[in-house]
NULOLO-178107 format. One line per 5 residues: number of its first residue (from 0); their letters; for each residue x, y, z of N, C-alpha, C. Coordinates in Angstrom, 3 decimals, m for minus. Example, Ala and Ser with C-alpha at 12.3 -4.5 7.8 and 13.67 -1.06 7.14 Angstrom:
2
0) AS) 13.190 m5.690 7.800 12.300 m4.500 7.800 13.200 m3.300 7.800 | 12.850 m2.250 7.080 13.670 m1.060 7.140 12.900 0.030 7.870 $
//
This chain:
194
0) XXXXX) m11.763 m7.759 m14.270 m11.331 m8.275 m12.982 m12.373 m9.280 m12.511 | m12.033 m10.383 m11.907 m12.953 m11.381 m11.623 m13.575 m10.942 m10.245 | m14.887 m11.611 m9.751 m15.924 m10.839 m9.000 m14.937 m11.377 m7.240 | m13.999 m12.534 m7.541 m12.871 m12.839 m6.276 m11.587 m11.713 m6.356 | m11.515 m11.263 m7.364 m10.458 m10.306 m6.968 m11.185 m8.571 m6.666 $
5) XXXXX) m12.003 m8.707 m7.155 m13.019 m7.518 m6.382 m13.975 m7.870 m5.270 | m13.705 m8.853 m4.439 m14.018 m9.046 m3.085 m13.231 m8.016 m2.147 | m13.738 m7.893 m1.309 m13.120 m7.066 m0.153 m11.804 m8.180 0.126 | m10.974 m7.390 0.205 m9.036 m8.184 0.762 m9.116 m7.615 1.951 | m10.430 m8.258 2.986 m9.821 m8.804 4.494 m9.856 m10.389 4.184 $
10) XXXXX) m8.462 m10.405 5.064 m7.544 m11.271 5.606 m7.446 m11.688 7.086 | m7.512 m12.849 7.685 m6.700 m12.766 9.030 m4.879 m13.191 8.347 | m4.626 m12.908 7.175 m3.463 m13.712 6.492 m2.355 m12.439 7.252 | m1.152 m12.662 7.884 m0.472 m11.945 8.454 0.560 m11.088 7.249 | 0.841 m11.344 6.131 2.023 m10.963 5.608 1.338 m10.652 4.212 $
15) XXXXX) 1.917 m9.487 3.370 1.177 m8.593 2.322 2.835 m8.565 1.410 | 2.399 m8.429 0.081 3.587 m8.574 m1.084 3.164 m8.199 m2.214 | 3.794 m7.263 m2.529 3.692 m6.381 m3.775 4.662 m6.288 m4.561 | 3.978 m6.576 m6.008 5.271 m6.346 m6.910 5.060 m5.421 m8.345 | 5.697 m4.443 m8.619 5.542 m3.699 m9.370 6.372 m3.816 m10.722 $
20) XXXXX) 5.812 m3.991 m11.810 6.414 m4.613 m13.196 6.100 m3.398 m14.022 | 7.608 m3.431 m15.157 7.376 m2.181 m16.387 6.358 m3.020 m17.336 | 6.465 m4.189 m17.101 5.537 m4.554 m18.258 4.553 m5.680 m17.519 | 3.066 m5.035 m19.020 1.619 m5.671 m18.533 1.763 m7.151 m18.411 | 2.713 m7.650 m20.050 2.463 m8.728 m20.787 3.291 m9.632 m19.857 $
25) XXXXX) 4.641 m9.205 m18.821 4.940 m9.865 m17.958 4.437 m10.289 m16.353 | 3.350 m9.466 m16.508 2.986 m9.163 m15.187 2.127 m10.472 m15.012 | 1.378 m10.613 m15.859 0.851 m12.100 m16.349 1.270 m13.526 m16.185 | 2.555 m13.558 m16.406 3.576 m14.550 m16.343 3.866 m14.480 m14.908 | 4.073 m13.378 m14.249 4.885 m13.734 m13.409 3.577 m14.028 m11.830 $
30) XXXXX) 2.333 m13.165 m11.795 0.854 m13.350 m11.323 1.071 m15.326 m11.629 | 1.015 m15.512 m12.967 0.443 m17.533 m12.912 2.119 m18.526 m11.749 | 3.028 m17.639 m12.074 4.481 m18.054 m11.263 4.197 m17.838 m10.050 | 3.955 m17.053 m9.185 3.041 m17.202 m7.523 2.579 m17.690 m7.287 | 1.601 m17.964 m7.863 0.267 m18.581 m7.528 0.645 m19.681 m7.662 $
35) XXXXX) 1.719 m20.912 m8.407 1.411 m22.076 m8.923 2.872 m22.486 m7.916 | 3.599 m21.247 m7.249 4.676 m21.526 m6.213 4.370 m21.875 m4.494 | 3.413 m20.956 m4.300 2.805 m21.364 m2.861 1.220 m20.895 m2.552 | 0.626 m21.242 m1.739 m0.831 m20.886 m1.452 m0.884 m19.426 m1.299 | m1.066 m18.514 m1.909 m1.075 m17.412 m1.990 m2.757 m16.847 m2.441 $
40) XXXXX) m2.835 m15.768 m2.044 m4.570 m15.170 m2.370 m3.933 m13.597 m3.339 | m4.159 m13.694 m4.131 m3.686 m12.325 m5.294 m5.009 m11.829 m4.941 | m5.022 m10.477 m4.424 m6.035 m9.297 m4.419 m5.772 m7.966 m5.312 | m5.082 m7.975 m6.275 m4.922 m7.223 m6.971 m4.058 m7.454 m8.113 | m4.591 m7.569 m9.170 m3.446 m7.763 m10.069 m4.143 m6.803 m11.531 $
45) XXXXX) m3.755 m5.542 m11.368 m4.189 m4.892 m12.833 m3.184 m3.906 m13.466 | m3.070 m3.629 m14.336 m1.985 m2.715 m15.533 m2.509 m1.375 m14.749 | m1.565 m0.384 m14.747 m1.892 0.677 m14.122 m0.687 1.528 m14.695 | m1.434 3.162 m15.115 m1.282 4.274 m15.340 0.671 4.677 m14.591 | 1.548 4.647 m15.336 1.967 4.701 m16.991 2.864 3.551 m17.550 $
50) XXXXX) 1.715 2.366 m17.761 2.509 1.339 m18.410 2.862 0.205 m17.617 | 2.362 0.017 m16.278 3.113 m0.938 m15.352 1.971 m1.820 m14.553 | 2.284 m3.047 m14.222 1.684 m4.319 m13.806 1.931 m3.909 m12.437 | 0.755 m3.939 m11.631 0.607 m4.206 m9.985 0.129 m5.406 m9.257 | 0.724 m6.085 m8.857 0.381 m7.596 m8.571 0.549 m7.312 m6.630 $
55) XXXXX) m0.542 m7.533 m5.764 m0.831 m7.431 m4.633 m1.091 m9.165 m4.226 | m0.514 m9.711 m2.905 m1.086 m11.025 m2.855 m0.706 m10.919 m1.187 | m1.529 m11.770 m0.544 m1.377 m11.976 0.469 m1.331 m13.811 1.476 | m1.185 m14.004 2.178 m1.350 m15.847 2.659 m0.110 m15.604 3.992 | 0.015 m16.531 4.195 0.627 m17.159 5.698 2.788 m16.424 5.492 $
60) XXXXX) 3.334 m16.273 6.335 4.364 m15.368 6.015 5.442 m16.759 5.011 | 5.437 m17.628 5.251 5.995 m18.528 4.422 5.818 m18.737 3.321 | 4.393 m18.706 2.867 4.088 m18.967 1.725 3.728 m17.529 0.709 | 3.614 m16.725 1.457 4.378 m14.927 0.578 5.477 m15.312 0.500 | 6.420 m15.551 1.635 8.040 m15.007 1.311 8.150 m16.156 m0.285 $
65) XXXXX) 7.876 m17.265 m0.325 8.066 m18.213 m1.162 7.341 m17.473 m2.899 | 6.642 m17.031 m2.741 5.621 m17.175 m4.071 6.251 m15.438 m4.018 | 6.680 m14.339 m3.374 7.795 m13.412 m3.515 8.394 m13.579 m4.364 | 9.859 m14.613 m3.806 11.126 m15.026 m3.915 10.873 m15.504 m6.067 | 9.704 m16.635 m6.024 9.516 m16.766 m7.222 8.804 m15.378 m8.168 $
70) XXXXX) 8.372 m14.721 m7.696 7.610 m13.612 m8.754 9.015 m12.988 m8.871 | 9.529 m12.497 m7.998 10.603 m11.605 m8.495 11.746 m12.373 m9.507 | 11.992 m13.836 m9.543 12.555 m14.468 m10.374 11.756 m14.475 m12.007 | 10.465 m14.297 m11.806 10.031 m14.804 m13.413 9.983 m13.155 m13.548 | 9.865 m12.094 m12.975 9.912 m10.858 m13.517 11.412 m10.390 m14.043 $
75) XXXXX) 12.157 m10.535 m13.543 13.589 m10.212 m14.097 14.113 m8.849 m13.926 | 14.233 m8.129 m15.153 14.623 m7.097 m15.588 13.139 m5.951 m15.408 | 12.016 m6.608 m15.265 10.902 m5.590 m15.368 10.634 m5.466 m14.231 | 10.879 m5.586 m12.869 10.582 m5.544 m11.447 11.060 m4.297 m11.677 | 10.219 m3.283 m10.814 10.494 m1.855 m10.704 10.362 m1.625 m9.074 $
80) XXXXX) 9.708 m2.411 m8.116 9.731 m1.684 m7.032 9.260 m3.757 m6.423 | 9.359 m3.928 m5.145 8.734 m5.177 m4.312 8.861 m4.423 m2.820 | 7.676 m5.073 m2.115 7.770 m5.325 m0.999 7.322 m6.088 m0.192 | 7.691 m6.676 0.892 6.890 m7.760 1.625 6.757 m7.306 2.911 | 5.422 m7.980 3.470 5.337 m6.976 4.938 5.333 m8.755 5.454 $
85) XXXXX) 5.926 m9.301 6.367 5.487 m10.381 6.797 4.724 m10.245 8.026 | 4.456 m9.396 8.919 2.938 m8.772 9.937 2.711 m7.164 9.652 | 1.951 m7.432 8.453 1.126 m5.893 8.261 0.239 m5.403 9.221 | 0.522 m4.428 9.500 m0.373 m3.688 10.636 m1.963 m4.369 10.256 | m2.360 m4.494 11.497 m4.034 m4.867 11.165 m4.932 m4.097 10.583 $
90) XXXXX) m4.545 m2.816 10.626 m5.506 m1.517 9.568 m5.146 m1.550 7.974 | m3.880 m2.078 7.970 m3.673 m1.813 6.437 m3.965 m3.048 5.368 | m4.346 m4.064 5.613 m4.964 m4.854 4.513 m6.729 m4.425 4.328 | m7.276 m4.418 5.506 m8.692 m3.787 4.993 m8.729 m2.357 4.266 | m7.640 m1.993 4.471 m7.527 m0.366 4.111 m6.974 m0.534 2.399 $
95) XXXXX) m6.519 m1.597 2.025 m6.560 m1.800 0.574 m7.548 m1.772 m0.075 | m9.117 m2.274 0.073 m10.102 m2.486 0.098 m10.495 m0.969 m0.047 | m10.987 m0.595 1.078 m10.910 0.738 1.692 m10.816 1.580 3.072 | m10.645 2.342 3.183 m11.026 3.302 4.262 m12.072 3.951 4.993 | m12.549 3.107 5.887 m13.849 4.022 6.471 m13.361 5.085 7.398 $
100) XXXXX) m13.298 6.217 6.854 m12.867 7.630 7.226 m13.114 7.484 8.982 | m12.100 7.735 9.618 m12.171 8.268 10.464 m12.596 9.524 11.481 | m12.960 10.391 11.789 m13.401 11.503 12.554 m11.914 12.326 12.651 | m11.749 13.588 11.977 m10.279 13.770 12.006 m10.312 14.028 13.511 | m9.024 13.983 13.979 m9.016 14.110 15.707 m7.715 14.512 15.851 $
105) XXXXX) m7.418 16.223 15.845 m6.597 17.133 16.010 m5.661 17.067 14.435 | m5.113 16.158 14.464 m3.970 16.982 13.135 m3.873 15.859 11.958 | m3.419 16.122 10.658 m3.459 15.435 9.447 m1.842 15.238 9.033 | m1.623 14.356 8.856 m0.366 14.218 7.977 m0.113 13.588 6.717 | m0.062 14.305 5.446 m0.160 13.129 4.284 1.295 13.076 3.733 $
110) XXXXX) 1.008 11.829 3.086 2.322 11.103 2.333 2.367 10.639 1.649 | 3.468 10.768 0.279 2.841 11.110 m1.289 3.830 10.428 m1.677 | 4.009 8.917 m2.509 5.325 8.296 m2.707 5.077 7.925 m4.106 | 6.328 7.466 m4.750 6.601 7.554 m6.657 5.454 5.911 m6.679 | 5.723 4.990 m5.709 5.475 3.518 m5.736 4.193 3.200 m4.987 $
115) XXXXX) 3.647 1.894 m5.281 2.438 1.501 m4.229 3.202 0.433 m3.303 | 4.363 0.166 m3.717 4.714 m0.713 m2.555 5.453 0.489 m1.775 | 6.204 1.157 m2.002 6.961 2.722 m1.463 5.576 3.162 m0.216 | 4.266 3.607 m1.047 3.240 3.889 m0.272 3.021 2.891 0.745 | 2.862 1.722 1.258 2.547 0.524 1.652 3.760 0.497 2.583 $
120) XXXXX) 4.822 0.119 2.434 5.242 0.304 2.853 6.008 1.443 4.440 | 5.584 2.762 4.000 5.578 3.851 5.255 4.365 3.793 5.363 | 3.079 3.628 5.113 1.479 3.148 6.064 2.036 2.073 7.167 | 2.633 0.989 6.688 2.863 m0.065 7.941 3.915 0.456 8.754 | 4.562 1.414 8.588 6.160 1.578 9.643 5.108 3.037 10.369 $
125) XXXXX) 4.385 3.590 9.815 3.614 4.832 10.328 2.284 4.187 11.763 | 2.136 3.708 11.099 0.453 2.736 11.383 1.917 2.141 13.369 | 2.871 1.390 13.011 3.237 0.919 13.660 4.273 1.904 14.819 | 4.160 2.787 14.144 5.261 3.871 15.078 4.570 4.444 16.003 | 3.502 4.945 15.939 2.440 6.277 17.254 1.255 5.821 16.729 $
130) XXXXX) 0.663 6.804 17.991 m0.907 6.213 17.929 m1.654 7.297 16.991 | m1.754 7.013 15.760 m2.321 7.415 14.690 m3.559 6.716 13.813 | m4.691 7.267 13.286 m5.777 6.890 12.983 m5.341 6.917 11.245 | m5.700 6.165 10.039 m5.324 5.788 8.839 m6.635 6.536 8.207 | m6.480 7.410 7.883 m7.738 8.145 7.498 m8.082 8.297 5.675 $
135) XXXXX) m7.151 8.120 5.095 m7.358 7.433 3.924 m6.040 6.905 3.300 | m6.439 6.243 1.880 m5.274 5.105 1.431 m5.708 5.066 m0.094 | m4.907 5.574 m0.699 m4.777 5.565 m2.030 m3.758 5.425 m3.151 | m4.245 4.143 m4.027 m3.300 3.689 m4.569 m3.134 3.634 m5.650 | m2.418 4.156 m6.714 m2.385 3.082 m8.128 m3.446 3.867 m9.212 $
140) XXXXX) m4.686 3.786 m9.083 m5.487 3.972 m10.329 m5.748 5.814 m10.280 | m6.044 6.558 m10.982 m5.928 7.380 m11.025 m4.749 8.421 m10.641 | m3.770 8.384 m10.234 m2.666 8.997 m9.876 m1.266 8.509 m10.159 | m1.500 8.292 m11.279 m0.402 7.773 m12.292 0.616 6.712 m11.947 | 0.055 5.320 m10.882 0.375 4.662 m10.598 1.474 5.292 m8.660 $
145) XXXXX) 1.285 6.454 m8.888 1.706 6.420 m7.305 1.017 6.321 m5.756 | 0.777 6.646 m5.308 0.371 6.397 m4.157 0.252 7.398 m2.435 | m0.803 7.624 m1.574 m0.603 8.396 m1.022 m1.363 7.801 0.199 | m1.355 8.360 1.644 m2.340 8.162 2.312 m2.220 9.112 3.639 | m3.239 9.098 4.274 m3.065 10.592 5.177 m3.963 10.096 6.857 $
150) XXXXX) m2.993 10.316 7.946 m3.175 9.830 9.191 m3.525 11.152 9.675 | m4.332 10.582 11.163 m4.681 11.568 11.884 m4.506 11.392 13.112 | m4.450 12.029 13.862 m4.426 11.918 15.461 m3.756 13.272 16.358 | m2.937 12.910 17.563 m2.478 14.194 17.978 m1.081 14.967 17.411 | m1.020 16.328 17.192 m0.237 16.204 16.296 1.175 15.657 16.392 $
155) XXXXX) 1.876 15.562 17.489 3.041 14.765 17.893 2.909 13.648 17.440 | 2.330 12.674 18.082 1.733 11.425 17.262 2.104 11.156 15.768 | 0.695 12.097 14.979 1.271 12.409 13.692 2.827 12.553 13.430 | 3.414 13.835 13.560 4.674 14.145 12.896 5.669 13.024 12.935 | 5.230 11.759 14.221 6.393 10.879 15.021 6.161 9.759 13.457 $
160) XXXXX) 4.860 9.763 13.407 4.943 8.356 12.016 5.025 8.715 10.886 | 4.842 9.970 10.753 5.150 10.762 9.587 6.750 10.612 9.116 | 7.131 11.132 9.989 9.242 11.096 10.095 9.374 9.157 10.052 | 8.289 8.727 10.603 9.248 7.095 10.705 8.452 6.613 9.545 | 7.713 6.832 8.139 7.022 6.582 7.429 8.331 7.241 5.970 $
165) XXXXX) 8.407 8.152 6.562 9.525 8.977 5.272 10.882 8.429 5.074 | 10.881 7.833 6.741 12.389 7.340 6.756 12.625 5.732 6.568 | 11.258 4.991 6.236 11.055 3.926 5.441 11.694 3.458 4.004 | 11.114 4.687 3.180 11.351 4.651 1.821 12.598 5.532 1.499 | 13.192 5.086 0.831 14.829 5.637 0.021 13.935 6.957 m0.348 $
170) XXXXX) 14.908 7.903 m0.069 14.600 9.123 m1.128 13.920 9.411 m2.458 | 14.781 8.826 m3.321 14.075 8.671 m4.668 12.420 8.446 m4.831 | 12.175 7.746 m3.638 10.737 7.527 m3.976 10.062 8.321 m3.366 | 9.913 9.302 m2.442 9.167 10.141 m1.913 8.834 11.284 m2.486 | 7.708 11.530 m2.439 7.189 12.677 m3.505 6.928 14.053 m2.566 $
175) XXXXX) 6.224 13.513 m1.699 5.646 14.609 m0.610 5.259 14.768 0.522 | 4.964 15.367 1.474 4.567 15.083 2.539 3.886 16.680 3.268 | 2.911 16.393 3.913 2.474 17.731 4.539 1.743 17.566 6.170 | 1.598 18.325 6.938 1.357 18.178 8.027 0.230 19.664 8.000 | m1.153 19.255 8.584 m2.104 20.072 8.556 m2.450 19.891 10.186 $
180) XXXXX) m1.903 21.320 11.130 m1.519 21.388 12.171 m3.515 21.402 12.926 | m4.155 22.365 11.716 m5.551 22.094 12.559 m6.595 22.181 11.474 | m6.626 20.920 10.787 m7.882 21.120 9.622 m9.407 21.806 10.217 | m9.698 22.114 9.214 m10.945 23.166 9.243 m11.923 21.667 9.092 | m13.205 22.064 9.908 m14.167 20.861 10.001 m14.525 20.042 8.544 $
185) XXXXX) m14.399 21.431 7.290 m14.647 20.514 6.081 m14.204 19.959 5.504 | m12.766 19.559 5.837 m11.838 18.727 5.140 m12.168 17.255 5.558 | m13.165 16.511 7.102 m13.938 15.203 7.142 m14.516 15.260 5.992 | m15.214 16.336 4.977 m15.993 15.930 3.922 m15.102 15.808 2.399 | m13.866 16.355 2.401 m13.050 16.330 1.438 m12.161 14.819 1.830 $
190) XXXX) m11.919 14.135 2.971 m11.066 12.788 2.945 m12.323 11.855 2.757 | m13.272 12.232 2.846 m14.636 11.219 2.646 m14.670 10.946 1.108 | m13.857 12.055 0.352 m14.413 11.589 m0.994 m12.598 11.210 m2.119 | m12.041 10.887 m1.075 m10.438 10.954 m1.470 m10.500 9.067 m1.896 $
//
């Protein structure tokens, strides 16, 4: 990975686009087809656990929807999942990067999806529904290309973006979900290392 695509992906860029490919060798092709369609910034583009191309890019909402519109054309038949956020919540592009753990503050809710755009997707409809803290965000490498991430706040709050986070993604893609009504103090040291 080049030392620009392992830069931290903050952005003031409003709109986030993900595209998920069965294959590496296309993922390639279709990464140089974005980039050479509109001003776009690719923050992620690596083969990931079982068999599939993750291509992350972000830039101005015109020039995603555009360099989108073309990736999903040179991918074809190997597009397995897309999404485009054209105003991603302001927590969730630094939170690609990472998560500086929050202080849990009353209740936990996590959410466990087949996709990283599936995942990405209910973070921004969650993030945007109640007043909830993004307490971690995990994507792609180690967890067999799926995706999870787990909010905190009061528990109403919680359950409200939880339900509008689940009811984002089609069925098929949701794996799990749990609501931890009053974590025990040591679980700040178990999302610290998530």
């Amino acid at each position: 990975m080049s030392a620009r695509a392992q830069s931290s992906f903050e952005t003031t860029a409003p709109s986030l686009a993900v595209l998920e490919l069965s294959s590496i060798a296309r993922g390639l092709v279709v990464a140089d087809a974005l980039v050479k369609r509109a001003k776009v910034r690719i923050v992620k583009a690596d083969p990931v656990t079982p068999g599939k191309f993750l291509l992350v890019f972000v830039g101005d909402e015109a020039s995603v929807e555009e360099s989108l519109n073309k990736g999903r054309e040179a991918a074809g038949t190997t597009e397995l999942d897309v999404l485009w956020l054209p105003y991603a919540h302001p927590a969730l592009l630094p939170a690609l990067d990472r998560v500086d753990t929050p202080p849990i503050e009353g209740s936990l809710g996590i959410l466990e999806f087949a996709t990283v755009a599936a995942t990405l997707r209910a973070a921004d409809t969650a993030l945007k529904t109640a007043n909830v803290a993004l307490a971690a965000l995990h994507w792609a490498r180690g967890v067999g290309g799926k995706g999870y991430f787990v909010l905190t706040g009061e528990q109403d709050e919680v359950e409200a973006a939880m339900q509008a986070g689940l009811e984002a993604v089609e069925p098929s893609l949701r794996v799990g979900s749990e609501l931890v009504a009053r974590p025990h103090p040591e679980v700040d040291w178990v999302l610290s290392r998530l």
